[in-house]
C-alpha positions as CSV (number, residue, x, y, z in Angstrom):
1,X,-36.6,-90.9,-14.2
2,X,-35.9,-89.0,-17.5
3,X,-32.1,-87.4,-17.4
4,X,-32.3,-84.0,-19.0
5,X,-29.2,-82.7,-21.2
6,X,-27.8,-79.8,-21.7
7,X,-25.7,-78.8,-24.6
8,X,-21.7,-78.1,-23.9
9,X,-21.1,-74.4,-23.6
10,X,-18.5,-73.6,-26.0
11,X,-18.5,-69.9,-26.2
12,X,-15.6,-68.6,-23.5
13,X,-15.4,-64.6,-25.1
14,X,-17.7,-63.1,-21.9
15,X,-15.4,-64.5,-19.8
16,X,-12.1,-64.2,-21.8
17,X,-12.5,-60.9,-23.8
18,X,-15.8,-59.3,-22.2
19,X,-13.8,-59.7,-18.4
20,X,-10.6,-58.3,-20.2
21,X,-11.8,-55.5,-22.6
22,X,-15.5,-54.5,-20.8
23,X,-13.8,-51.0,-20.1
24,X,-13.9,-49.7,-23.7
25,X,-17.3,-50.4,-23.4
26,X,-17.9,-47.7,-20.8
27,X,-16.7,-44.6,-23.3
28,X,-19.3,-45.8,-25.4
29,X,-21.9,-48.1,-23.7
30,X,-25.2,-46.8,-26.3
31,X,-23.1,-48.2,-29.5
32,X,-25.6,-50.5,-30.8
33,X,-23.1,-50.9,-34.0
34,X,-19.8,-51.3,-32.4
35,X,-17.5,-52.1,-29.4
36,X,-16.6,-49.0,-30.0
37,X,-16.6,-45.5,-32.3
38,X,-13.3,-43.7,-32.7
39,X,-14.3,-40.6,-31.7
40,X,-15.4,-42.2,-28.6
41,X,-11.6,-43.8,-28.6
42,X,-9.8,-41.2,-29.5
43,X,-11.5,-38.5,-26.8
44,X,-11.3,-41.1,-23.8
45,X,-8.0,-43.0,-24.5
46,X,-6.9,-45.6,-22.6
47,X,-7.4,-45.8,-18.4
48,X,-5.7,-43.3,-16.2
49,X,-5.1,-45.8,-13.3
50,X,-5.6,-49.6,-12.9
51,X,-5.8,-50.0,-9.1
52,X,-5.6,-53.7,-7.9
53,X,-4.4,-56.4,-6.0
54,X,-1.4,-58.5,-6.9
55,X,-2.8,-62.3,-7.7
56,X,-6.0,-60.7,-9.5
57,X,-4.3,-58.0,-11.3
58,X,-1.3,-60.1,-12.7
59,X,-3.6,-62.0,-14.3
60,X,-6.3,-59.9,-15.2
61,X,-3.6,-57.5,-16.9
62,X,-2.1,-60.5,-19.3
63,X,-5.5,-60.6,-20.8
64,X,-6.3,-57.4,-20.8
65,X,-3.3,-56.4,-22.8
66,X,-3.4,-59.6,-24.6
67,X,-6.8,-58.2,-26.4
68,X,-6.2,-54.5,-26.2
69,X,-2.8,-54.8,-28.3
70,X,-5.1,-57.5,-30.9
71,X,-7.6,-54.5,-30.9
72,X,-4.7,-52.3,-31.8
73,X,-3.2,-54.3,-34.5
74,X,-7.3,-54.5,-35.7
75,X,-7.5,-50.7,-35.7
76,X,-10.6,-50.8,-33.4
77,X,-8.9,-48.5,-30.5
78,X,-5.8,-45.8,-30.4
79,X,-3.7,-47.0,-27.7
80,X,-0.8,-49.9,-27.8
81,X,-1.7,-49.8,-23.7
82,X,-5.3,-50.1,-22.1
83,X,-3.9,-48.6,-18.8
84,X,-1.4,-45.6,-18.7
85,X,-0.6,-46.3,-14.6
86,X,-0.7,-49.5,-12.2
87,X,-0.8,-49.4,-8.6
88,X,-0.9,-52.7,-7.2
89,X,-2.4,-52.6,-3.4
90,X,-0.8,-54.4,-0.6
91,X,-2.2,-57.1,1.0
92,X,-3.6,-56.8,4.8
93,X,-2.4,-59.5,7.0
94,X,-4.0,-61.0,10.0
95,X,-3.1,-60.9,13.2
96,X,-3.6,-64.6,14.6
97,X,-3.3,-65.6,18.2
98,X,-2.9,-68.5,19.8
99,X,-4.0,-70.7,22.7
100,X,-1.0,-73.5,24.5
101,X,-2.7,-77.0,25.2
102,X,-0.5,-79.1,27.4
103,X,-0.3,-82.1,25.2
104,X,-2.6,-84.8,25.9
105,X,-4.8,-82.5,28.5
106,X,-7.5,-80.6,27.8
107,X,-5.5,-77.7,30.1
108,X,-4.3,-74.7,28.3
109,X,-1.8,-72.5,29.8
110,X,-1.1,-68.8,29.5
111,X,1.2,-67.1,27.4
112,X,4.4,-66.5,29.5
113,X,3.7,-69.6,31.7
114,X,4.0,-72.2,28.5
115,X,7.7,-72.8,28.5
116,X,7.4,-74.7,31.5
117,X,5.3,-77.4,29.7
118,X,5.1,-79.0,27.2
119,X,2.6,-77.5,25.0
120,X,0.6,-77.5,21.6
121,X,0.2,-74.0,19.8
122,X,-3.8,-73.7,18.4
123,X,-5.4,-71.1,16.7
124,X,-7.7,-69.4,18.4
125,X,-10.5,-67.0,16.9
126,X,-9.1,-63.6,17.3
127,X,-12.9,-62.5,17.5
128,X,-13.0,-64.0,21.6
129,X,-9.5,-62.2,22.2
130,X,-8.9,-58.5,23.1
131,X,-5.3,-56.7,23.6
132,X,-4.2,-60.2,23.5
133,X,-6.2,-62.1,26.6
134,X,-8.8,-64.6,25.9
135,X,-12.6,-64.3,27.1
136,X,-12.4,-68.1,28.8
137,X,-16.0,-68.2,28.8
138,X,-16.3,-67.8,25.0
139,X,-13.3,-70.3,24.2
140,X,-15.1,-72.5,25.9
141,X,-18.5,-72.2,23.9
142,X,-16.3,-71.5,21.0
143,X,-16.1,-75.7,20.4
144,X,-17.6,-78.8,21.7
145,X,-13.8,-79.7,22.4
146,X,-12.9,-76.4,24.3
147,X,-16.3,-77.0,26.8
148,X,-14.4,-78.6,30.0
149,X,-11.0,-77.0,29.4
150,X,-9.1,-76.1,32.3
151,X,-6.4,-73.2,32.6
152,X,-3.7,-72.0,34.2
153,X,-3.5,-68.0,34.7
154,X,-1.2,-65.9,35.0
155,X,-2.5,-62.9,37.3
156,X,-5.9,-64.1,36.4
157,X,-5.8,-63.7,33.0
158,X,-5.1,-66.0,29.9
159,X,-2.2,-64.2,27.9
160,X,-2.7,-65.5,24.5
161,X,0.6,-65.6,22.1
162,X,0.0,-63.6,18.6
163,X,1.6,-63.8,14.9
164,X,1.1,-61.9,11.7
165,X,0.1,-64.4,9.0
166,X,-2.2,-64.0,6.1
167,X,-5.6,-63.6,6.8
168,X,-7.1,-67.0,6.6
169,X,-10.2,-69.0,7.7
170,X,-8.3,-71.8,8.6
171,X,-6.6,-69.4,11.2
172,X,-9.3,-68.4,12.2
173,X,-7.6,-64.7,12.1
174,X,-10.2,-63.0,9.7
175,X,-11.4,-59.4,11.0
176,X,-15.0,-59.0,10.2
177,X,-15.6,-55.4,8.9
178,X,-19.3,-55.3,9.2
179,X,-18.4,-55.9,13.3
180,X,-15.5,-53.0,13.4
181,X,-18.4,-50.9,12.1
182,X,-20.6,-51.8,14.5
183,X,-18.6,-51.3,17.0
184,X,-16.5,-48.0,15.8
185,X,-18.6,-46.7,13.0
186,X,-17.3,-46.8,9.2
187,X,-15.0,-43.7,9.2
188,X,-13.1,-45.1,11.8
189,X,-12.6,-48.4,9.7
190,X,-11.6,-46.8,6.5
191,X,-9.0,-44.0,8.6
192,X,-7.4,-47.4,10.3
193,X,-7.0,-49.0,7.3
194,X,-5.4,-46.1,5.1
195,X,-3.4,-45.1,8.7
196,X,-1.7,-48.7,8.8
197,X,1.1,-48.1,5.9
198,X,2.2,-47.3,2.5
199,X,-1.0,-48.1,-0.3
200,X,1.3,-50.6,-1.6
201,X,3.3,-52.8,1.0
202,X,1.4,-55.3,2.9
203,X,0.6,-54.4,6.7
204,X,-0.6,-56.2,9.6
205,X,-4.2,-55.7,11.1
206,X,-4.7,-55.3,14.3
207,X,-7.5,-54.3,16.1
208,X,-6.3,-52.9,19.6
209,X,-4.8,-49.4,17.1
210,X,-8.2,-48.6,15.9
211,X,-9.1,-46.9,19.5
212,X,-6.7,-44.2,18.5
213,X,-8.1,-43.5,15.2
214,X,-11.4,-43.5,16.9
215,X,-10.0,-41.0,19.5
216,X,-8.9,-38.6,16.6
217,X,-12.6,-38.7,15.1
218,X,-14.0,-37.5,18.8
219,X,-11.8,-35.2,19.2
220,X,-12.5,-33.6,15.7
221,X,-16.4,-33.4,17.0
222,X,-14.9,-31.9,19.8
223,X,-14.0,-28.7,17.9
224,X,-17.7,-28.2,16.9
225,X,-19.3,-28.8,19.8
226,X,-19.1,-27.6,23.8
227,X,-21.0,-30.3,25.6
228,X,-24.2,-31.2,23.5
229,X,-24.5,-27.8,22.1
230,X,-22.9,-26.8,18.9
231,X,-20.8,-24.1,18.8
232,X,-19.4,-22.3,16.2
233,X,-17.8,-18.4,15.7
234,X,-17.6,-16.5,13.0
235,X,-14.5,-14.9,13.9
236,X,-11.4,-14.4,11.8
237,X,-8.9,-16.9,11.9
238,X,-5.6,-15.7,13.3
239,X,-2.1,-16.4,11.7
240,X,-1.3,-19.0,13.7
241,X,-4.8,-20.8,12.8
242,X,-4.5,-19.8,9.0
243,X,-1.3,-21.6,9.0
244,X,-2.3,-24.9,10.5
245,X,-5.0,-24.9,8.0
246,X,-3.1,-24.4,4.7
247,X,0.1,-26.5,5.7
248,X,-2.8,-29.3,5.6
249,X,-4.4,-27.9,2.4
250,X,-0.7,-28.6,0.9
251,X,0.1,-31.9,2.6
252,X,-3.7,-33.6,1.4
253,X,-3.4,-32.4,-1.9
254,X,0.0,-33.7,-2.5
255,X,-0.7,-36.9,-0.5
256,X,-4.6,-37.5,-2.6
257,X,-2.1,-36.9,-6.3
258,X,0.7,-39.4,-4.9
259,X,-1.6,-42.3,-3.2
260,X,0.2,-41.1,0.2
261,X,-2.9,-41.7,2.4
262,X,-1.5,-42.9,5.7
263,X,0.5,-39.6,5.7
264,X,-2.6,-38.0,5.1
265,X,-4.0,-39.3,8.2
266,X,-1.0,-38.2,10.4
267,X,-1.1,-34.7,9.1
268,X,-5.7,-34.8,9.9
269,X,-4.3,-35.6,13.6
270,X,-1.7,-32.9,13.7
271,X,-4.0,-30.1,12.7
272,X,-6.4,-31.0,14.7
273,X,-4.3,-31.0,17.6
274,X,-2.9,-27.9,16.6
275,X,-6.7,-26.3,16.2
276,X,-7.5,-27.6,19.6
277,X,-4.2,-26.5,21.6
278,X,-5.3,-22.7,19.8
279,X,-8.7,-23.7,21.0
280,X,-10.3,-23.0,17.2
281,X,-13.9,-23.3,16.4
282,X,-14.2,-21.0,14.0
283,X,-16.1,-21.5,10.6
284,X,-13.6,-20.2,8.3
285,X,-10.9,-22.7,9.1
286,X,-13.1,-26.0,10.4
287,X,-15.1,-25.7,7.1
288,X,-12.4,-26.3,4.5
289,X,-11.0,-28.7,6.8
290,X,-14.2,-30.6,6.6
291,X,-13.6,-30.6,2.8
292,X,-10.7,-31.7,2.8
293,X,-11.2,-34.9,5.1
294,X,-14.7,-35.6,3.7
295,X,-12.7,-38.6,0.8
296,X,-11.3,-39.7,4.0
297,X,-13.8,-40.1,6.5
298,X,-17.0,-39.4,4.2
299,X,-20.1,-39.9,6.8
300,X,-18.8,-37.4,9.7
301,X,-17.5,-34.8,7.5
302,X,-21.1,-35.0,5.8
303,X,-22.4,-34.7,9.0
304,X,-20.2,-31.4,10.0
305,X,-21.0,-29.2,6.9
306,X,-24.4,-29.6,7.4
307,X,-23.7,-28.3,11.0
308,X,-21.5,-25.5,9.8
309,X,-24.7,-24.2,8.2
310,X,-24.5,-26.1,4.6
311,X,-27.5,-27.1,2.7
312,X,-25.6,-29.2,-0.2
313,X,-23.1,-31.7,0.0
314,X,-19.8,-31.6,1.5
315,X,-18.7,-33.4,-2.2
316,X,-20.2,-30.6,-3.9
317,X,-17.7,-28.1,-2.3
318,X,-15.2,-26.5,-3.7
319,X,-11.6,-28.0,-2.7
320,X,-9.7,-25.1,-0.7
321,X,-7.1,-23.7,-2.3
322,X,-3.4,-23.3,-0.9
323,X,-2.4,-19.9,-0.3
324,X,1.5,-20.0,0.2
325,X,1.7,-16.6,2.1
326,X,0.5,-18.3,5.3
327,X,3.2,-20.7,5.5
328,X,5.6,-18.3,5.8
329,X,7.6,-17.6,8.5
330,X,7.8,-14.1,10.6
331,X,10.1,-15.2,13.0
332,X,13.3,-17.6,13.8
333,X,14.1,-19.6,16.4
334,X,17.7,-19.5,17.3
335,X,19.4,-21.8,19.8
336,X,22.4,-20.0,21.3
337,X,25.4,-22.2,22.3
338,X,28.4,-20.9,24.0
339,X,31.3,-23.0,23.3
340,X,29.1,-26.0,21.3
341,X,26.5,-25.8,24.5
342,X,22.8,-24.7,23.7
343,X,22.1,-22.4,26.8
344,X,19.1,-20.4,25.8
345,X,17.1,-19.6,22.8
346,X,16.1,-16.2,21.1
347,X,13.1,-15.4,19.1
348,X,14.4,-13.6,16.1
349,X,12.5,-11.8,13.4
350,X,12.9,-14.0,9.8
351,X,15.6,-12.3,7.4
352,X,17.1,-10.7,10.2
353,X,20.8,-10.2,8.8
354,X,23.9,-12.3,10.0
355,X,24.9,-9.2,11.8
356,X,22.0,-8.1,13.5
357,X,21.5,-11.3,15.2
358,X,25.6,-12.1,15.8
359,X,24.7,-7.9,17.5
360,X,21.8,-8.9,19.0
361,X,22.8,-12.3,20.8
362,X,26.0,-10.5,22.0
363,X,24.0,-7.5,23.7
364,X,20.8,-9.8,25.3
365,X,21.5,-10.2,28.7
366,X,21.6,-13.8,29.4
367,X,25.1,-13.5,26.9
368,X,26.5,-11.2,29.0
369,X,26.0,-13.5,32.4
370,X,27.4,-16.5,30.8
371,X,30.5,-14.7,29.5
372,X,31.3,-12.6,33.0
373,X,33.3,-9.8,30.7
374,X,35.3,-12.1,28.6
375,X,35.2,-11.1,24.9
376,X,33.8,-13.0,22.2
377,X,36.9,-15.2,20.4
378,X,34.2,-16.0,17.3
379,X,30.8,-15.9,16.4
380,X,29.2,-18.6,14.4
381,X,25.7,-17.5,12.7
382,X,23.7,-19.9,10.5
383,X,20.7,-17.8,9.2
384,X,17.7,-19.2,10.6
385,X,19.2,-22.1,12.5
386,X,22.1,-21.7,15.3
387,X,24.5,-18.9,17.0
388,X,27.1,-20.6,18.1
389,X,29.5,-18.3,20.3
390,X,33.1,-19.2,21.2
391,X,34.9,-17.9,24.1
């Protein structure tokens, strides 16, 4: 049999300097002459953001800057820097459980139950495990080795144990997105993963949270609809309404500039518990909501402009626009305290002078019960916080 040869491959620039530098290539991709023009340069500059993980982007950014500074020197681009900001994503851990084997038995005891023996830890696929108890039948299928294995319960269940480690193969703690989808639909999946921390700091997966994520997403449907039917009113929005909706406008605009997503996510579920308690379904606040949440959770908020009456995309809307004047405040709160003890609280109007309120909280009729006709020593007013009356 004839051995065929192949010549050594001795040209490493696509994978050293195309894989470093291929992004000046996108400010001028038809440049049949160079890597290049400067005009092309000098109008697109360097990247706004490189957005990576740790391990790839360490190593990826040596090179990158490696040729972009040689490029410099060479006068072929502008900037000393190919990327003005770096944001370095954390990494999200797995949640492993495990399974105790009483050594040299083929018995496995439950969680709480273990100390009593002595036992062998084992990984165990977090796929056959929900809220931490093991579907027995499915262990048992899971391996040849697992097929006879006996078990002692505790209440009837198998309480596996649980650790965060990095998501691994080998621990048989990898989440399978393509099954979370399945099972809770993609808007769900990418909420619950910007809703478990900070964009940077690693974070632990687990599963059993996403039900409350997916909760929040009904619930949002729920403001649309009554039953199967849709239904919508093209009332004006009150105050209180107006001001739900632009706190959010504020908060998702700041969060989307600063990378703040799982904040983001909190302030979605606020509002639209707010919305519900006022019982809104009215266009002129759910549609800029809709907006607004459609980079979050892209295939329902798709869904909900087309049933607010939309013929375009939700991404071709206009992103609302914060109006200040709603977030004011008409009224205070003020907790009176007689003698450092909060007894009642008034509902004042906001601005309300130090000595109108020090008047008013003197003259409402609760005051005068609690003090039984003794005068007023001193009267503490913190504008828009606290009366605070001695006696």
């Amino acid at each position: 049999m004839e051995t065929k040869k192949y010549p050594l491959e001795l040209n490493t620039m696509p994978g050293f300097a195309g894989s470093s530098a291929y992004y000046l290539r996108y400010e001028d991709p038809h440049n049949d002459n160079a890597l290049v023009s400067k005009e092309a340069n000098d109008y697109w500059g360097n990247v706004d953001l490189y957005l990576g993980g740790t391990e790839h982007a360490t190593g990826h950014l040596i090179y990158s800057r490696f040729w972009n500074k040689f490029l410099f020197d060479l006068g072929v681009v502008s900037k000393d820097e190919p990327f003005q900001k770096l944001i370095n994503q954390g990494m999200i851990q797995g949640r492993s459980n495990f399974v105790y084997r009483i050594k040299e038995t083929n018995t496995f005891v439950s969680y709480n139950l273990k100390d009593q023996y002595d036992v062998t830890p084992i990984h165990v696929d977090v796929n056959i495990v929900s809220n931490d108890i093991l579907d027995i039948e499915k262990f048992r299928n899971w391996s040849p080795d697992y097929k006879s294995a006996e078990f002692i319960l505790e209440n009837g269940k198998y309480v596996c144990g649980w650790a965060v480690e990095k998501m691994s193969k080998s621990m048989y703690n990898v989440v399978n997105p393509d099954d979370i989808v399945e099972k809770y639909g993609a808007d769900t999946l990418r909420l619950y993963e910007m809703f478990l921390g900070p964009l940077e700091q690693s974070k632990p997966w687990d599963t059993n949270g996403i039900d409350g994520v997916h909760r929040f997403l009904k619930k949002l449907w729920g403001l649309f609809s009554k039953g199967d039917e849709i239904s919508l009113s093209g009332d004006e929005p009150t105050a209180e309404e107006l001001k739900s909706l632009h706190k959010l406008i504020k908060k998702i605009t700041f969060d989307i500039e600063n990378f703040s997503f799982n904040t983001s996510v909190a302030a979605f579920m606020i509002c639209v518990n707010e919305l519900t308690a006022l019982k809104c379904n009215k266009k002129a606040i759910l549609e800029p909501f809709v907006i607004l949440i459609a980079p979050y959770a892209p295939h329902i908020a798709e869904e909900l402009y087309q049933m607010l009456g939309n013929n375009s995309s939700v991404y071709n809307a206009k992103w609302p626009v914060l109006n200040e004047e709603y977030l004011k405040e008409n009224s205070a709160k003020y907790p009176i305290s007689f003698n450092g003890k909060v007894r009642f609280t008034l509902e004042l109007p906001a601005g309300m002078p130090k000595e109108e309120v020090e008047k008013t909280a003197l003259e409402n009729e609760q005051t005068v019960k609690i003090m039984e006709g003794k005068g007023a020593k001193k009267v503490i007013v913190v504008p828009g916080k606290i009366v605070n009356i001695v006696f």
